[in-house]
C-alpha positions in Angstrom: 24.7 -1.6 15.0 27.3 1.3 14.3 27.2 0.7 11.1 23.3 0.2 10.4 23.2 4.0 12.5 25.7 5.2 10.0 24.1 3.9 6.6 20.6 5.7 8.2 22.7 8.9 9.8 24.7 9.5 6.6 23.4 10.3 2.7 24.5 7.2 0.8 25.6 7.6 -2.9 21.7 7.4 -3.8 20.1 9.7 -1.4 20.2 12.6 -4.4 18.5 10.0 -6.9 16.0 9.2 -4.3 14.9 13.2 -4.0 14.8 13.2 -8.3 12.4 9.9 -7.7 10.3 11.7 -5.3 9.9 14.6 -7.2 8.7 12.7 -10.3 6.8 10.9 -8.1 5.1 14.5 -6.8 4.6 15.7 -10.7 2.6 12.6 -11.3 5.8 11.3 -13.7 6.1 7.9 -11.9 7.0 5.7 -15.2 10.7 7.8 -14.6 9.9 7.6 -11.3 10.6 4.1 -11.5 13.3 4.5 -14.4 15.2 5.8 -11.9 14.2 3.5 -9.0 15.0 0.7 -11.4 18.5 1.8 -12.1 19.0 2.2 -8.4 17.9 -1.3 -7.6 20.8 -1.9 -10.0 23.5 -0.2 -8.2 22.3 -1.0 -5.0 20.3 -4.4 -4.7 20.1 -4.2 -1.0 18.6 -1.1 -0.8 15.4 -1.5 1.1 13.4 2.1 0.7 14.5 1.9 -2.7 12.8 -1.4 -3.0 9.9 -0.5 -1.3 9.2 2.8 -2.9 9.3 0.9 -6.0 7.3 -1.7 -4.9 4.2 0.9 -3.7 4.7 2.4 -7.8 4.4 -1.5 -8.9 1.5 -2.7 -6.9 -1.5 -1.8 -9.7 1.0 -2.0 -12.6 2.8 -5.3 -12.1 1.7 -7.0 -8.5 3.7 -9.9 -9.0 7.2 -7.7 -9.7 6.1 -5.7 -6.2 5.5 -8.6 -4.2 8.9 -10.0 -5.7 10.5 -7.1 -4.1 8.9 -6.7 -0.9 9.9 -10.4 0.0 11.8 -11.0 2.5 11.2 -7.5 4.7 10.5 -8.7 8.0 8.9 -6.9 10.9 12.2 -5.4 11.9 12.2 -3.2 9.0 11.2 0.7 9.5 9.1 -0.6 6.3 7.1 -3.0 7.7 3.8 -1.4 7.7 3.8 -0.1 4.4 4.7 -3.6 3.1 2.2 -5.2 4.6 -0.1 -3.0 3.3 0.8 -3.6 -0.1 0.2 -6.9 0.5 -3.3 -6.5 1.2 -4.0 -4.2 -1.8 -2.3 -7.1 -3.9 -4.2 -9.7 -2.0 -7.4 -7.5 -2.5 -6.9 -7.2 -6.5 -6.2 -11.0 -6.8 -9.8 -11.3 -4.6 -11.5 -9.3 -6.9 -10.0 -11.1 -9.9 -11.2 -14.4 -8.9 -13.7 -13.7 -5.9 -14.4 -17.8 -5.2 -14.1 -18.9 -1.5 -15.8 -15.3 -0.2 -18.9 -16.4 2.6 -22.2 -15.0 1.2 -22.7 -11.5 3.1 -25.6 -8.7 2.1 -22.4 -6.8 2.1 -20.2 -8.8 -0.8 -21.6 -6.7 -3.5 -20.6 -3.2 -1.8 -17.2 -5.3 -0.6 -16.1 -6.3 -3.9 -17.1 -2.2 -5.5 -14.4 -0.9 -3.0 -11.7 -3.4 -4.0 -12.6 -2.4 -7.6 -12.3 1.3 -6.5 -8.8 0.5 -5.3 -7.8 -1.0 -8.6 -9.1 2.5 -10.0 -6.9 4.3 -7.1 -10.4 6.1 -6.4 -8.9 5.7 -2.3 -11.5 8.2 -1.5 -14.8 6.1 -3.0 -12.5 2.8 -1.6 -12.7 4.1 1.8 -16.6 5.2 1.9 -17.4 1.8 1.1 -14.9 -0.2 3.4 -16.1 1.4 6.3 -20.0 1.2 4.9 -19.0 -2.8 4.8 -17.6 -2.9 8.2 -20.9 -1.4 10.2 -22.9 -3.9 8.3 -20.2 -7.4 7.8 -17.4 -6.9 10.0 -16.7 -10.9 9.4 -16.7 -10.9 5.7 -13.2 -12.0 4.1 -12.0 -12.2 8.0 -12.3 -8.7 8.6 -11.0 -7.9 5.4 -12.9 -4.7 5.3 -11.1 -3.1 8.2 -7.7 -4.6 7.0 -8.4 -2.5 3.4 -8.8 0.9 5.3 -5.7 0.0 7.2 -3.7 -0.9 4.2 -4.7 2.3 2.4 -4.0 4.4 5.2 -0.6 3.0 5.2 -0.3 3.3 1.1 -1.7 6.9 1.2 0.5 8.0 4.6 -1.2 9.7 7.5 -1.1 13.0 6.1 -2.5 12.4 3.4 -5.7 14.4 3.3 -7.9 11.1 2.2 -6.5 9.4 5.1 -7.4 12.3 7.6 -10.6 12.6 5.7 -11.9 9.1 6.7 -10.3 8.5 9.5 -12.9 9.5 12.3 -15.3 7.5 10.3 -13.1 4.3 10.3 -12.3 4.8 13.9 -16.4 5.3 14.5 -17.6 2.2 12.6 -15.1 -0.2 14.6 -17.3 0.7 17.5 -20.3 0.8 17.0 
């Protein structure tokens, strides 16, 4: 436990290339963003933010390299929220790539608009029309439509001003 407290407590070896990642990241530069997340991984397999910070850069460029390195992160990680939301964005893309199986809902056409929006990364459009499908089909795709707003929540981050923007709205349409 001492030592887990000290890897968190003290700046490993990486902490400086994780601030140069984060600022690409901020400058909209994430293909060096995850250059240097990449090389990282390299040095430091283990590395669990550094894994899951590439993952989040991965999930709409190569889902199947994400979810590669997200496995095994279990509910005791401090990431555990923000992998399981790149789950469901993965999950969501495969849906809207092969859409079989999904019950017949007045809502599946306005359901399967949002995924695409979140293959876009229009979050903002996404949102609208998640929370439009779960006042009219909370059932469809097993509540998937309440799932996606969480997920994107978690992708975006609470402060994100997308997230704040939508979610009174989200909160609202649970209810009603």
């Amino acid at each position: 436990m001492i030592r887990d407290w000290l890897k968190k407590a003290i700046p490993g070896k990486s902490s400086t290339q994780m601030v140069a990642a984060d600022a690409l990241i901020s400058n909209g530069e994430t293909d060096k963003a995850i250059k240097v997340l990449e090389n990282m991984l390299k040095k430091e397999p283990e590395n669990e933010k550094v894994k899951v910070m590439l993952a989040k850069l991965l999930v709409f460029k190569d889902k199947e390299k994400c979810l590669s390195l997200i496995e095994g992160i279990d509910e005791g990680s401090e990431n555990f929220e923000l992998v399981v939301s790149l789950k469901t964005i993965s999950r969501l893309i495969n849906l809207k790539n092969n859409p079989n199986g999904l019950q017949e809902s007045p809502a599946w056409n306005l359901y399967m608009e949002a995924i695409g929006d979140i293959q876009k990364q229009n979050f903002d459009s996404a949102l609208d029309k998640f929370i439009e499908v779960i006042r009219s089909d909370r059932t469809l795709d097993d509540d998937g439509a309440r799932k996606a707003c969480i997920a994107i929540f978690k992708y975006l981050g609470e402060e994100n001003e997308i997230t704040i923007k939508h979610r009174r709205d989200f909160g609202s349409a649970l209810y009603i």
